[in-house]
KEFIDO-535295 format. One record per residue (C-alpha): residue number from 1; residue in one letter; x, y, z. Coordinates in nm, 2 decimals, padded with zeros to 4 digits. Layout:
BEGIN
<node num="NUM" residu="A" px="X" py="Y" pz="Z"/>
...
END
This chain:
BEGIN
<node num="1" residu="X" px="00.65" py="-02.54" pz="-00.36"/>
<node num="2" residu="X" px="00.36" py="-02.31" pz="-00.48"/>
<node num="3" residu="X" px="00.30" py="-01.97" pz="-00.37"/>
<node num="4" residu="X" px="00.16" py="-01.64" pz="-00.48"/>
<node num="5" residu="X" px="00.22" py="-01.46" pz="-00.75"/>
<node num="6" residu="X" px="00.39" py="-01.15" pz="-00.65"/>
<node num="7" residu="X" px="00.71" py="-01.26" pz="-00.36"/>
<node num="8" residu="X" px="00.76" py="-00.85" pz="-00.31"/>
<node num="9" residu="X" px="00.66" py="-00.50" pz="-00.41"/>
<node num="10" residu="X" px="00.80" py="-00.18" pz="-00.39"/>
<node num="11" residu="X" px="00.56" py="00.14" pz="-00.38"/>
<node num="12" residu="X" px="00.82" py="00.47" pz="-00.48"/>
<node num="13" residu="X" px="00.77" py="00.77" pz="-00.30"/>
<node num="14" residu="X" px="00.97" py="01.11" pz="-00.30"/>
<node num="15" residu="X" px="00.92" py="01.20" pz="00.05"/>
<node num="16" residu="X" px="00.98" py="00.88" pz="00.28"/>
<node num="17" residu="X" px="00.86" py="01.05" pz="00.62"/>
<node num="18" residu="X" px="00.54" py="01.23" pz="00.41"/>
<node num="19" residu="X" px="00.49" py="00.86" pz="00.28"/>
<node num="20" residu="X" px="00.54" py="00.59" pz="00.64"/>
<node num="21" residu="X" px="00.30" py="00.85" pz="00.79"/>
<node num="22" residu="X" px="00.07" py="00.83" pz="00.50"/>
<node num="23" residu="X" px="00.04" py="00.43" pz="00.51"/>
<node num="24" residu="X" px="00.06" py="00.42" pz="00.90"/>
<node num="25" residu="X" px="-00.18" py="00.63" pz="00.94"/>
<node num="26" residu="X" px="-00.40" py="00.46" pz="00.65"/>
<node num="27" residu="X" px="-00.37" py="00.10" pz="00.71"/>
<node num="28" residu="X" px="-00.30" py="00.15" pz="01.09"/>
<node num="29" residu="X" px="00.02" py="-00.03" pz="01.10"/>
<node num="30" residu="X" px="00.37" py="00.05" pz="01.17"/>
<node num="31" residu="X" px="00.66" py="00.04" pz="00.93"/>
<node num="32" residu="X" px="01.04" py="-00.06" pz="00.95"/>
<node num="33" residu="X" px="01.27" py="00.25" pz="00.84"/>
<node num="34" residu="X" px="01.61" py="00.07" pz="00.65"/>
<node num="35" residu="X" px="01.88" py="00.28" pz="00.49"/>
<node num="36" residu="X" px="02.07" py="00.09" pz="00.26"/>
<node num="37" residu="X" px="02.35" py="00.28" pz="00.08"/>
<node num="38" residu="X" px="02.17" py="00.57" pz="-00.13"/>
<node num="39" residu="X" px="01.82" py="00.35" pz="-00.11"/>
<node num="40" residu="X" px="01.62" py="00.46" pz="00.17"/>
<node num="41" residu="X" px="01.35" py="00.21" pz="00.24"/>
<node num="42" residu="X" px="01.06" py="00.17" pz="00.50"/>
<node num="43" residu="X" px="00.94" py="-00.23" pz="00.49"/>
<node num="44" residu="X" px="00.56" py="-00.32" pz="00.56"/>
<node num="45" residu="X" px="00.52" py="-00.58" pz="00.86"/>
<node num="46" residu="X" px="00.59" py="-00.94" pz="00.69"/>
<node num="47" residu="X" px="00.53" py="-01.25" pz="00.83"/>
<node num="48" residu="X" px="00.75" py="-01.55" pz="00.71"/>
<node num="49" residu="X" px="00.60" py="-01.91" pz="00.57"/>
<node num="50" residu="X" px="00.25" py="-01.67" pz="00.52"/>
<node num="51" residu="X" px="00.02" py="-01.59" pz="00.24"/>
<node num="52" residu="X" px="00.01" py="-01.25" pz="00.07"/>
<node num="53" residu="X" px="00.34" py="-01.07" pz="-00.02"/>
<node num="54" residu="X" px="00.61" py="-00.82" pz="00.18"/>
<node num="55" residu="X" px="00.74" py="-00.50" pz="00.03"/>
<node num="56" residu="X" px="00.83" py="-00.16" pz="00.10"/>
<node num="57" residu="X" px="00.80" py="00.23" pz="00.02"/>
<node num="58" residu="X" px="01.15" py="00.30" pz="-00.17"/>
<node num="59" residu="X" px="01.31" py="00.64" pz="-00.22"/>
<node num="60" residu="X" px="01.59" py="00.60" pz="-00.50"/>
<node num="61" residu="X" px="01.58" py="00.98" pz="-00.69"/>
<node num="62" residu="X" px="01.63" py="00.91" pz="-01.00"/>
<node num="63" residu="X" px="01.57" py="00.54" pz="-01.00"/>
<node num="64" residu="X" px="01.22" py="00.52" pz="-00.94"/>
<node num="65" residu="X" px="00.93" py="00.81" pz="-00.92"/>
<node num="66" residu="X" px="00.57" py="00.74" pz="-00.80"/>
<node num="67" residu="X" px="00.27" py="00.76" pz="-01.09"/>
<node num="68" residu="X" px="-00.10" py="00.70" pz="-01.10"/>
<node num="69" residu="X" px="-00.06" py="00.54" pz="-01.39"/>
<node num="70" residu="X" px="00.12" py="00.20" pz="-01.35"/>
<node num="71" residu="X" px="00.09" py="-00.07" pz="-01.16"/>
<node num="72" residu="X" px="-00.19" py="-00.14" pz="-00.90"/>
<node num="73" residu="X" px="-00.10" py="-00.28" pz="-00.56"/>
<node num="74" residu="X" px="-00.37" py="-00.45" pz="-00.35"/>
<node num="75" residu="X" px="-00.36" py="-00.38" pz="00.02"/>
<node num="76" residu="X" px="-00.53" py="-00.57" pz="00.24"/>
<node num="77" residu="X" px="-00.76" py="-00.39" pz="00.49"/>
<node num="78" residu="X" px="-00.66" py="-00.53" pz="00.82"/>
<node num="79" residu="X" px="-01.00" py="-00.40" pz="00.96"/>
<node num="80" residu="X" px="-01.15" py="-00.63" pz="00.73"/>
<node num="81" residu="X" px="-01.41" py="-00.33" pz="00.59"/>
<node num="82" residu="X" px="-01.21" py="-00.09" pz="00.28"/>
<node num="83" residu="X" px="-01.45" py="00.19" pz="00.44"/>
<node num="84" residu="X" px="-01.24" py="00.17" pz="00.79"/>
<node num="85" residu="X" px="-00.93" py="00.22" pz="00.56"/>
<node num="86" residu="X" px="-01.10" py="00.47" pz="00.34"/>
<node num="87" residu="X" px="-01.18" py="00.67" pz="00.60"/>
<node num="88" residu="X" px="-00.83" py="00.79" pz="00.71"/>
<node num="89" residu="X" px="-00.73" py="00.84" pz="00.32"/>
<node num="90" residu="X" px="-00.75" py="01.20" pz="00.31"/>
<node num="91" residu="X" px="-00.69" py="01.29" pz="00.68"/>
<node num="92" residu="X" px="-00.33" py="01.14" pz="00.57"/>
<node num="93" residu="X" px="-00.31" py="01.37" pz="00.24"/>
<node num="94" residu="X" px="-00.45" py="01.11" pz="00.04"/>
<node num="95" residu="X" px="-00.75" py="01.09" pz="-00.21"/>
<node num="96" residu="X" px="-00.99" py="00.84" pz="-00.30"/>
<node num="97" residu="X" px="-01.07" py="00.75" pz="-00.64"/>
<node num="98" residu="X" px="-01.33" py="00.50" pz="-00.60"/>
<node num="99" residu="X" px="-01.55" py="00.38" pz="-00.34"/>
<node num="100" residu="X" px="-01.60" py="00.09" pz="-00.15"/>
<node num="101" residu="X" px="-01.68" py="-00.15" pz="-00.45"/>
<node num="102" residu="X" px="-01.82" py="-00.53" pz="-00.47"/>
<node num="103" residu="X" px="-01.62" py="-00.77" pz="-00.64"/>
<node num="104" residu="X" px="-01.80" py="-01.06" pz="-00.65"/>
<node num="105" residu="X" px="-01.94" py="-01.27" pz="-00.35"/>
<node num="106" residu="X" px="-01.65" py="-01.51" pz="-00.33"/>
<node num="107" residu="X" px="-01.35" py="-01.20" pz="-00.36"/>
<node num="108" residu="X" px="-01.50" py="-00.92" pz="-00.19"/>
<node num="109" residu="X" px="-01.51" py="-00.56" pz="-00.19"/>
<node num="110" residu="X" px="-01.21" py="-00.33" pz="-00.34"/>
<node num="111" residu="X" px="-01.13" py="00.07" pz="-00.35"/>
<node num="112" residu="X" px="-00.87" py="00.30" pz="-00.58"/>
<node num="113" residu="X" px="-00.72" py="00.58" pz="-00.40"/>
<node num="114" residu="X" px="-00.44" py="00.79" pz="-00.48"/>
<node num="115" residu="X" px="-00.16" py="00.78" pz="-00.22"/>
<node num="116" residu="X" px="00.03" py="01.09" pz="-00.07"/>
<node num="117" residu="X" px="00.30" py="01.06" pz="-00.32"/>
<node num="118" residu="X" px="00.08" py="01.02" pz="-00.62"/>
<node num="119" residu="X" px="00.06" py="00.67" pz="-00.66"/>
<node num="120" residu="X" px="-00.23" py="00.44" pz="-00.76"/>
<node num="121" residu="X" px="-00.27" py="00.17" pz="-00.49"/>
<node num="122" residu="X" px="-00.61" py="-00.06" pz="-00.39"/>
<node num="123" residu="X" px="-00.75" py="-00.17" pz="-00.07"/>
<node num="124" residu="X" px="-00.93" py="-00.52" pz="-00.06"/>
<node num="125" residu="X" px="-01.17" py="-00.68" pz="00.16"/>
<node num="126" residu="X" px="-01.37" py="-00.97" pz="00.23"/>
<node num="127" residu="X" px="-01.67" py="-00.79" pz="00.39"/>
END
């Protein structure tokens, strides 16, 4: 069977209720609180047998810590326009780094921003 690349990601945070309200608020979607032993997570909204991959915000101290300078994780704009997206960034105690940007005709548009933990993440659109 062939599939994406990426089956899950994990987006560390230090403060889990800063962080779900940051993303909620961003991408306009609601997020599933789990606490598993000393690993507290909050899980994006996945759908099963579809493209693009699940994940969650994770707050391990100690294991993990959130940096601006590792990898990049491509969200996708659900109102299919970054700007939509972009516009809530710093409302939610975000910032962006970059603009509403053109890929290419055939990928889209893509913008940096700095989350409200300090990490590096992406928005992508088609329009």
């Amino acid at each position: 069977m062939q599939s994406n690349a990426v089956g899950w990601f994990e987006v560390p945070v230090t403060n889990m209720n800063r962080a779900i309200k940051f993303y909620e608020t961003v991408l306009n979607i609601k997020l599933d609180r789990n606490q598993m032993g000393p690993l507290d997570m909050a899980w994006f909204p996945m759908i099963d047998e579809s493209y693009g991959s699940a994940g969650s915000l994770v707050c391990h101290p100690g294991l993990q810590k959130p940096s601006a300078e590792g990898v990049v994780i491509y969200f996708t704009a659900r109102s299919g326009d970054v700007n939509n997206e972009l516009l809530r960034v710093e409302g939610a105690g975000g910032k962006v780094l970059q603009p509403k940007t053109k890929i290419s005709d055939e990928y889209g548009f893509m913008a940096l921003l700095i989350d409200s933990e300090g990490n590096r993440v992406a928005l992508h659109s088609k329009g």
